[in-house]
Every structure is written in structure tokens, then in C-alpha cells.
C-alpha positions in Angstrom: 0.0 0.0 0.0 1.0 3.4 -0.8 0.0 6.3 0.8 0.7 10.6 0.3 -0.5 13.6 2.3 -1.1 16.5 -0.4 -1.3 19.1 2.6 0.6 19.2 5.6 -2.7 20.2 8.1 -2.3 22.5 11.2 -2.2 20.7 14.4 -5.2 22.1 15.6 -7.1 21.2 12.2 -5.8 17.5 12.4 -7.5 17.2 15.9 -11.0 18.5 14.7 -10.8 16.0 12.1 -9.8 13.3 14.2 -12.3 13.8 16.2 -15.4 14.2 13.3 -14.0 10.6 12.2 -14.1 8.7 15.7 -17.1 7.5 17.5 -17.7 5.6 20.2 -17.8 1.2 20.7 -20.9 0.0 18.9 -22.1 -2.0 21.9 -25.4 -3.9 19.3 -22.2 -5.2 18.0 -20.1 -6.9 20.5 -21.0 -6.4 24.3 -22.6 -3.9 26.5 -19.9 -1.7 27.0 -16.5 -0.7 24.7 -13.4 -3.1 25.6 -11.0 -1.8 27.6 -7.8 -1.6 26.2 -4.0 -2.4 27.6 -0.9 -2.2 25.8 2.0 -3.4 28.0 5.9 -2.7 26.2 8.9 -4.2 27.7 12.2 -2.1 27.0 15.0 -4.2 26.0 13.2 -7.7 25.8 13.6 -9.9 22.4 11.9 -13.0 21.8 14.0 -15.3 23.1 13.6 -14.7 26.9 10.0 -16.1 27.1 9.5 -19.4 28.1 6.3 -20.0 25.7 8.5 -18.8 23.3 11.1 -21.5 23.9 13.1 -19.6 26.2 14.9 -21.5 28.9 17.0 -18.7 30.6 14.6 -17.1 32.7 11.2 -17.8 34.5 8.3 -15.5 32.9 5.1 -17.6 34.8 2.5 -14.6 34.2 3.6 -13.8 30.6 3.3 -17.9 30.2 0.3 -17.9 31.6 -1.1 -14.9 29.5 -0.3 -17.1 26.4 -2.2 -19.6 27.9 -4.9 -17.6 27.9 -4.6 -15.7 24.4 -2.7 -16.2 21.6 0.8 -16.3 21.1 2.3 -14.4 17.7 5.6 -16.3 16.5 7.1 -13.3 14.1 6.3 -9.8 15.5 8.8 -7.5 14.4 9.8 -4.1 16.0 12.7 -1.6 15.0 15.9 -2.3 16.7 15.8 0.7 19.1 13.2 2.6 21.6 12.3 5.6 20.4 12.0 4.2 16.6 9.7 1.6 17.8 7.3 4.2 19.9 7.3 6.4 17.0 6.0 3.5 14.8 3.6 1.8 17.5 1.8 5.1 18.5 1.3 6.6 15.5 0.7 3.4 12.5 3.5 4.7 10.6 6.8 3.9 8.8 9.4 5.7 10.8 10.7 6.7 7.2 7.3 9.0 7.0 7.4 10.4 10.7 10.3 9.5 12.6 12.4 13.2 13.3 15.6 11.8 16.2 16.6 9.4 19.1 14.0 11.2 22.1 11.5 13.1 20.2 8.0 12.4 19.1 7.2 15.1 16.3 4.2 17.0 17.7 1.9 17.2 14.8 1.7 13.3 14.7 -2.2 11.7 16.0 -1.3 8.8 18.6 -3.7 6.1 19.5 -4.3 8.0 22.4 -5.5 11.2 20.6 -7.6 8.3 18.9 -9.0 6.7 21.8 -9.3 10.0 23.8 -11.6 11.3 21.2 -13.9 8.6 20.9 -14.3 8.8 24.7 -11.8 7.0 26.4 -10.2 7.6 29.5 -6.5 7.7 28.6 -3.3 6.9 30.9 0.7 6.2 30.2 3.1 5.6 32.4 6.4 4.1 32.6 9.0 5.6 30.2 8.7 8.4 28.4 11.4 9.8 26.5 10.0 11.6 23.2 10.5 15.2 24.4 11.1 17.4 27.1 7.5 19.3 27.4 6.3 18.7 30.6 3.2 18.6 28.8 3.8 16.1 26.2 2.1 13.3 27.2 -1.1 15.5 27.4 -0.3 16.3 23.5 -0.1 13.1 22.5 -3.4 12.1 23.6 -2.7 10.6 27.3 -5.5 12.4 30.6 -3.2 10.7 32.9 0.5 9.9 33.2 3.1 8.7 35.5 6.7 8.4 33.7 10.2 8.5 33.8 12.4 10.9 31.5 9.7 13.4 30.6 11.2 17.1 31.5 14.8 15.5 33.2 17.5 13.3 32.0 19.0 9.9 32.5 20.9 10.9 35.4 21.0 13.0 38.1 23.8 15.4 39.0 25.7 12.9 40.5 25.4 10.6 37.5 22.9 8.3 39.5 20.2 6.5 36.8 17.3 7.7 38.2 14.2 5.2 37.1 15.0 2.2 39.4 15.9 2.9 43.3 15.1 6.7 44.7 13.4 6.9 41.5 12.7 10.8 39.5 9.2 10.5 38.2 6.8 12.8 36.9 2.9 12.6 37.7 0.4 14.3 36.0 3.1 17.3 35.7 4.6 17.1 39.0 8.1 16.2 39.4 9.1 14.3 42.5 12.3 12.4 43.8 11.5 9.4 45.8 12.9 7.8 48.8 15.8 5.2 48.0 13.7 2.3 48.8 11.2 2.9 46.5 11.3 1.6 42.7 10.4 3.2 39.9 8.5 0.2 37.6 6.9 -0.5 40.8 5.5 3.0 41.5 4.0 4.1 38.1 2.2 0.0 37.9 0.8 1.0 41.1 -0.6 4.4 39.5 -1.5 2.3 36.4 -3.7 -0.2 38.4 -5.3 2.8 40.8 -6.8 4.0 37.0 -7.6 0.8 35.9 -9.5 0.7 39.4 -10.4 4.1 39.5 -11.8 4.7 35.5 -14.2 1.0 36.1 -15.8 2.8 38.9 -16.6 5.4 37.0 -17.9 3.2 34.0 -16.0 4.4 31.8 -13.7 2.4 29.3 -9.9 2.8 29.1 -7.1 2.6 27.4 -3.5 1.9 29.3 -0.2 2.3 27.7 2.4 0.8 29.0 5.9 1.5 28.1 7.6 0.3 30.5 11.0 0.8 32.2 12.1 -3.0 33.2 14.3 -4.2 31.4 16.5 -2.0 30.5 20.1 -1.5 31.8 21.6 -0.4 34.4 21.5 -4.1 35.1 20.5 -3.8 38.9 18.9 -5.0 41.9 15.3 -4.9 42.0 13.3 -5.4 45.2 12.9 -9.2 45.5 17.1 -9.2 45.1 19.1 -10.3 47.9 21.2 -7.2 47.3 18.8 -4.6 46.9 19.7 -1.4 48.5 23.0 -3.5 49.8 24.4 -2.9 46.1 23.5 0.9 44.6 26.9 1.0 42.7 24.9 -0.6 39.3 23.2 2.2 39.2 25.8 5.0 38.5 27.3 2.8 35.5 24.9 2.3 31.9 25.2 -1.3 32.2 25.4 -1.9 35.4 26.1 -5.7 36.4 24.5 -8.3 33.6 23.6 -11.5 35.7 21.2 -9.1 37.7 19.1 -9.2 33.8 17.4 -12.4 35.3 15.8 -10.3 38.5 14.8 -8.1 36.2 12.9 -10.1 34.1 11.0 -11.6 37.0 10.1 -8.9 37.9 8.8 -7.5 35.0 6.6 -10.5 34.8 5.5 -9.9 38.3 4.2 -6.3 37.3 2.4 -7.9 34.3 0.8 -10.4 36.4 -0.5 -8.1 38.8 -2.3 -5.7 36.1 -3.6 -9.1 35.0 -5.0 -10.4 38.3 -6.3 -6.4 39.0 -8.5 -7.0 35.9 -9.5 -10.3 37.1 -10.3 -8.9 40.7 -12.4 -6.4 39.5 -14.4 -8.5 37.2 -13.8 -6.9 33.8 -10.7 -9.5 32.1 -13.7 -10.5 29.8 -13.9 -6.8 28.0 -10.1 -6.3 28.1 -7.8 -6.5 25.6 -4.5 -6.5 26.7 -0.9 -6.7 24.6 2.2 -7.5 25.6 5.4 -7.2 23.5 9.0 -5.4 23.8 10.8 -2.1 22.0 13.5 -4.0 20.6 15.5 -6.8 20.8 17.7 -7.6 24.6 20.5 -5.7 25.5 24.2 -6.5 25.0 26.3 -8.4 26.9 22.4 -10.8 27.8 23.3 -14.1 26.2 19.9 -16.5 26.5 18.9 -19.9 25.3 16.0 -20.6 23.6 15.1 -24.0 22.2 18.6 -25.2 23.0 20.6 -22.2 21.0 22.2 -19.2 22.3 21.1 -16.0 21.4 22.9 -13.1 22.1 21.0 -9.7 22.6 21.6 -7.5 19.7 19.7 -4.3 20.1 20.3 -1.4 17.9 21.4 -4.4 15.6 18.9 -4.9 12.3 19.2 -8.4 12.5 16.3 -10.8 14.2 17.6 -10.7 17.4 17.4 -7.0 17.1 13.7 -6.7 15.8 11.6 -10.0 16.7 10.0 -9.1 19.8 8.0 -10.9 21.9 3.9 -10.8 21.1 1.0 -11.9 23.1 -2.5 -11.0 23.3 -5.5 -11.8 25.6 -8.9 -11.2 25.1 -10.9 -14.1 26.9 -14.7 -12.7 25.0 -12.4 -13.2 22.1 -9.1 -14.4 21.3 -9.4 -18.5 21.8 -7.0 -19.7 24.7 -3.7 -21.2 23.9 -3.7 -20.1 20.2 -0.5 -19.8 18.2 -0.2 -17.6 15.0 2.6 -17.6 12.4 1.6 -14.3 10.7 3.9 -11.1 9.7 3.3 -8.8 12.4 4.7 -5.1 12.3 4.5 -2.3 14.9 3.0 -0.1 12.9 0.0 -2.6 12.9 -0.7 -2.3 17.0 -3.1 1.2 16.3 -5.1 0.3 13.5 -6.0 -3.3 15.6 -6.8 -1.2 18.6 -9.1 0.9 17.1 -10.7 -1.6 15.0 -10.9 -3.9 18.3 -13.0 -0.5 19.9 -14.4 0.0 16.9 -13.0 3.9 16.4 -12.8 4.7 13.0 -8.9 5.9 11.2 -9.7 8.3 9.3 -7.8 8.3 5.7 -6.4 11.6 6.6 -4.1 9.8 9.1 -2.7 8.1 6.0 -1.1 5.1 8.4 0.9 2.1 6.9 0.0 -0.1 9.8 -3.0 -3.6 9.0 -5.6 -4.6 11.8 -4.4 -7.9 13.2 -7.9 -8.2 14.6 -9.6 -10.8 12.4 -6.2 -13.2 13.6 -7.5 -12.6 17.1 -10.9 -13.8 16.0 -9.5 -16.9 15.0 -9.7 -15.9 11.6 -7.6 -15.8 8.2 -7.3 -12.0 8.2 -5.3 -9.4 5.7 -2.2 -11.2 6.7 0.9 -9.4 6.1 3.2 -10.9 3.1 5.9 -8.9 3.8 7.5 -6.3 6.8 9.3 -2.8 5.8 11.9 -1.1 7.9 13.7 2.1 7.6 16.1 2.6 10.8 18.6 5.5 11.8 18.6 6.6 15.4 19.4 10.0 14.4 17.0 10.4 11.8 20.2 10.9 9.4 19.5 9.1 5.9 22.9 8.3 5.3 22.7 6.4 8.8 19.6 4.6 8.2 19.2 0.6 7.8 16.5 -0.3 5.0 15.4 -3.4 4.2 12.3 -5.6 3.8 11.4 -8.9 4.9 9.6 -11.8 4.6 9.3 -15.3 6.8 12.5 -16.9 4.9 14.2 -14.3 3.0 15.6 -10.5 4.4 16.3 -8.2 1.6 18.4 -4.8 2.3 18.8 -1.6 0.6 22.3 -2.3 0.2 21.4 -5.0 -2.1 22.5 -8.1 0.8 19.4 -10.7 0.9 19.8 -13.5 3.7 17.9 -16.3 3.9 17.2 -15.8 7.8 16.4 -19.3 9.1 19.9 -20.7 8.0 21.4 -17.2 8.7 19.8 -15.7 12.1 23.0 -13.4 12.2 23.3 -12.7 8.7 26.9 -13.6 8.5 26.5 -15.1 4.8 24.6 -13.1 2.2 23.5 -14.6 -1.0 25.1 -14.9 -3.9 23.2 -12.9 -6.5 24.0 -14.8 -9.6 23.2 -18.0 -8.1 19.9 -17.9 -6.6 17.0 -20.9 -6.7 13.5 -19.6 -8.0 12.5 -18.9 -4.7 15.2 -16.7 -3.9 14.9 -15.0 -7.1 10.7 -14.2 -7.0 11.9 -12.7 -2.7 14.7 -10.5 -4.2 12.5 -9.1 -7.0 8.8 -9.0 -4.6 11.0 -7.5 -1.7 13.1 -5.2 -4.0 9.7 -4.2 -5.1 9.1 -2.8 -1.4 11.8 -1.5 -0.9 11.6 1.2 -4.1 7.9 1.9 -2.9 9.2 3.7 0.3 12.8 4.7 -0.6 11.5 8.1 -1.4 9.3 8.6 1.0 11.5 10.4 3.9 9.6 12.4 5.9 6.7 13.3 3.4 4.3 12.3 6.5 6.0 15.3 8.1 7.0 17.7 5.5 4.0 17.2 3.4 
């Protein structure tokens, strides 16, 4: 598909039309009242550290037990690095139509949340942030509520202290506050997540809940449930930070989503919510984990598959069968046109996303199933930086020309030899090089348009 803005429409303008194209859930169609919605993002987690996935490394019992109860995608595919893959999930577009620099979200993009917002939703984000430094950003992008970490400060603190685990910096609903040394960031804003979870069913009113969150990313440190939590603060004033604390990390990230999970089922409403889990980007260097009995080493920022395939799981028990597995393409840029079509709020054309509902999938049916994903990468928005390539199941195709057959070449260590491709090789390079013209003069036209 191939899309163009003609006009470049004032900010203002956009959100008028927005709003004339969005209407609320049509409950004669579904159930009595509009599904909640809950979009849970792990930072620095690939697919291989999930144990449904075939991960053996670490113990994920709530994210297993989420599969269990939903379905499971096999090949969902983000962009190697955070703030590419937020640009791409909230917005439904190629980040080579929209994506400005490492840390900003270009203001005159519509998010899901503007979407959901004006069809009536009550709207929250916490967790990470970092797409500006406007206090008031996460109000422009569509979010009521918010509880995050890196809005209007840094990394660090003046001392060079990370500030989102212990005596976490946060910022909620505008106010900046440091916390006491015992308390922990992810733990804080999950809390503030579940109060308006609680707090938006008792007013009967649905919801949508974005979670970015801010586990797992280094520093590698102690988290609550470690032996050497407080004992050891040194992680914190290095990037990394110590790697074998990665495995506390992960438990406790699947702590957090097993308690929004059993807060749904508490108050009753797990039926009418859908809820996603996935991650930004592939796991962090030096993480080396098994999965299925080979090593994979984290590679994000990396291109390759253990850069991009993320982990993807979805529940809905009104709707997605239990224990499901599905082997389709999956993109970011599909997560806001299934979220609206699951709420049943219109995109309007104006939008001009790039993104495919995976809803009909989650029905259990055959769907608009992707035949092929498209990535355009450079964390500084440079094009002479940027990665390009599209990709299929088998075959990888890059700007560059290189085409890897990933399956025998996870790495991509060994690209093919042009001149002696088999037939099937041959229709991927042309189908893919195909793709790969469509968008490769499409830089910022969503923007400068």
C-alpha cells in the first residue's frame, strides 16, 4: 500500500478532524460496554527470553500464563531501538514517514491515544517516556493521565545516578518528584497504572492503558525481591550496570504484568479487556539466553532478528481462543489500526497510516495477513545512517542490495550470492526489492507534506 499527504494540516485542524471521524464502541455489536484496552511494552526484551517462546534462561510464569490464555504471535517484528519503535507503534507509521531523532516524538503526529481519547476513552501512560522534554507532552499526544520516567529531566541526576530504578525521578500528571531510596520506579508508576484501571471502572468508563515500561532496561540492577537490593546501589551509576542481575529483572517484569492481570481479574472486567504485551526492541548486549537449546545473544540497535523480533501476546478471553498460536507477519505499525478496529473507532484516511488490523487473527480468523514487513532505521533520523530493508518469513532483503535467507542465517553472516539464486530466492529479491523502491523516497513526506 502506498500512501501521500497533499497538505501538511495545522495541528489544531488535524484534531477537529480526528475527532469528526471517531465514534464511540458500537455496543449492538459486540457487548454492553467498549473493551478496555491495555498495551503493555517491555524495553530491551527480544523473543527469546520467554518461556512459551522456547526460552529456557529465565522464568516469565504470568507472561506464560497470558499465552495460555490468548494467543501467542511467532514473528512480530519491531525496530531495533526505543524511540523508533514508539514512534511506529503510536502513531501506524513507517518511521521513514514520521520519525524526526533518538528522544523526540514530532508534535503534529495523532497517537492512539489522541484516537482513543476522542472517541471517549479515558486515557493513561506511564512508565518511560522519553519523546521530548514538554512537561506537557504526554497530554499532546493524547494521554489524561500519566506517571513516567524521563519526561522534562535526564537519564541521570547530578551525581550521574540513573534515576528510574531505586530513589526513582518520576513525573505525575506534571509534577516532578524524587522518591525515597527504597522505592522503585517500575513499581511506582504500575501501582498508578492499576489505581486507574480501578479508578476509570468505577466510574464506567472504558480505558485505554499504555504501557511502556521501564524494566528491562540496563543499568543491570537489583530490583526489590534481590538479595542485594539497597546492599548494592553501585549498578546504578554505571549504563550497564552488572549483567547477571538481567534475570531479577525479568522476574520482575513478569510480576508487574501479572498483577495488572489479576487487577483486571479482581475487579471482574478481564472478559472486556484486551490486553498486549510485547517489547521495543531486541535484549541488550552483553544478555546471552537460550531458547530451544541455541544461544542468542541480545543485539539491540542491531537490524538483524535478534534485534527486531519481539515478543507478542494477546488476551482477550470474549475473544481471542485460549492457547492459540499464530505464524503471521506482524509489524508495529499494525498495534493502532488493531486497537481501534478492536474499539471499533474509525482511522480516518487523513491519518494516512501504513499499519494492518491484526484483529480478524484474534478472532480466529484468516485476516489481511501481512506478506511482507518494511523497515527504515537510523537513530538519528540521518539518511545516510539509516538501515532499510524488507522482509519476509525466509528471505531478508536490504537496501544495500544483501538478501539472507534468515532461518539458515539468524546473524546474517553469509549473504547470498546474487547470480546463483534458486527460483525462490529470485521471486523474494525481486517481490522485496519491489518494497523497498515503494518507500525509498518517502522520507519524511508524512511530516514535511
Amino acid at each position: 500500500m502506498m500512501f501521500s499527504m497533499k497538505i501538511k494540516l495545522p495541528y489544531t485542524l488535524s484534531f477537529i478532524l480526528v475527532l469528526m471521524s471517531c465514534h464511540p464502541y458500537n455496543k449492538s455489536k459486540s457487548m454492553d460496554q467498549p473493551p478496555n484496552v491495555i498495551v503493555i511494552m517491555a524495553d530491551d526484551l527480544g523473543y527469546e527470553t520467554i518461556g512459551k517462546n522456547g526460552g529456557s534462561s529465565y522464568q516469565t510464569p504470568e507472561i506464560d500464563r497470558m499465552a495460555s490464555n490468548g494467543m501467542l504471535f511467532e514473528h512480530c517484528y519491531a525496530q531495533p531501538l526505543c524511540t523508533p519503535s514508539r514512534v511506529k507503534l503510536m502513531t501506524g507509521i513507517y518511521n521513514v514517514r514520521n520519525y524526526v531523532r533518538f528522544g523526540v516524538l514530532d508534535t503534529d503526529q495523532t497517537t492512539f491515544g489522541h484516537l482513543f481519547r476522542n472517541a471517549g476513552y479515558a486515557t493513561c501512560i506511564i512508565g518511560k517516556w522519553q519523546l521530548g522534554k514538554d512537561p506537557a507532552g504526554p497530554q499532546y499526544a493524547g494521554f489524561d493521565r500519566h506517571c513516567l520516567w524521563q519526561v522534562r529531566e535526564g537519564r541521570v541526576d547530578s551525581t550521574g545516578r540513573d534515576t528510574r530504578f531505586s530513589k526513582p525521578v518520576l513525573e505525575t500528571d506534571g509534577a516532578l518528584k524524587t522518591y525515597a531510596d527504597t522505592d522503585y520506579g517500575p513499581e511506582i508508576v504500575s501501582e498508578y497504572g492499576m489505581d486507574f484501571i480501578e479508578e476509570s471502572h468505577q466510574e464506567g468508563k472504558p480505558f485505554l492503558l499504555y504501557y511502556p515500561m521501564i524494566l528491562t532496561h540496563c543499568p543491570f540492577s537489583p530490583t526489590p525481591d534481590s538479595p542485594e537490593w539497597i546492599k548494592d546501589d553501585s549498578t546504578i551509576m554505571t549504563y550497564k550496570g552488572k549483567a547477571h542481575y538481567f534475570d531479577d529483572m525479568v522476574a520482575e517484569m513478569d510480576k508487574i504484568v501479572g498483577r495488572i492481570n489479576h487487577k483486571l481479574e479482581e475487579l471482574g472486567i478481564q472478559d472486556n479487556t484486551l490486553v498486549i504485551f510485547t517489547g521495543d526492541n531486541g535484549t541488550d548486549k552483553p544478555i546471552v539466553s537460550l531458547m530451544n537449546g541455541r544461544e542468542v545473544a541480545g543485539a539491540k540497535g542491531q537490524s538483524t532478528d535478534a534485534g527486531t523480533r519481539v515478543p507478542l501476546i494477546v488476551k482477550w478471553p470474549d475473544v481471542v481462543e485460549a492457547n492459540s498460536v499464530n505464524s503471521n507477519l506482524i509489524d508495529f505499525s499494525d498495534f493502532l489500526p488493531t486497537i481501534c478496529e478492536a474499539a471499533n473507532i474509525e482511522v480516518s484516511d487523513t491519518l494516512d497510516i501504513d499499519g494492518r488490523s491484526f484483529l480478524p487473527q484474534l478472532r480466529g480468523e484468516k485476516g489481511d495477513a501481512r506478506e511482507w514487513i518494511y523497515s527504515w532505521y537510523s537513530r538519528s533520523g540521518e539518511v545516510d545512517e539509516a538501515k532499510v530493508f524488507a522482509r519476509n518469513h525466509r528471505y531478508k532483503l536490504y537496501e544495500s542490495g544483501e538478501l539472507y535467507e534468515i532461518p539458515k542465517d539468524y546473524e546474517e553472516l553469509n549473504p547470498l550470492d546474487l547470480e546463483t539464486l534458486d527460483p525462490d530466492a529470485k521471486d523474494a529479491y525481486r517481490s522485496l526489492g519491489e518494497v523497498l523502491e515503494q518507500y525509498g523516497k518517502r522520507r519524511l513526506d508524512k511530516i514535511s507534506n
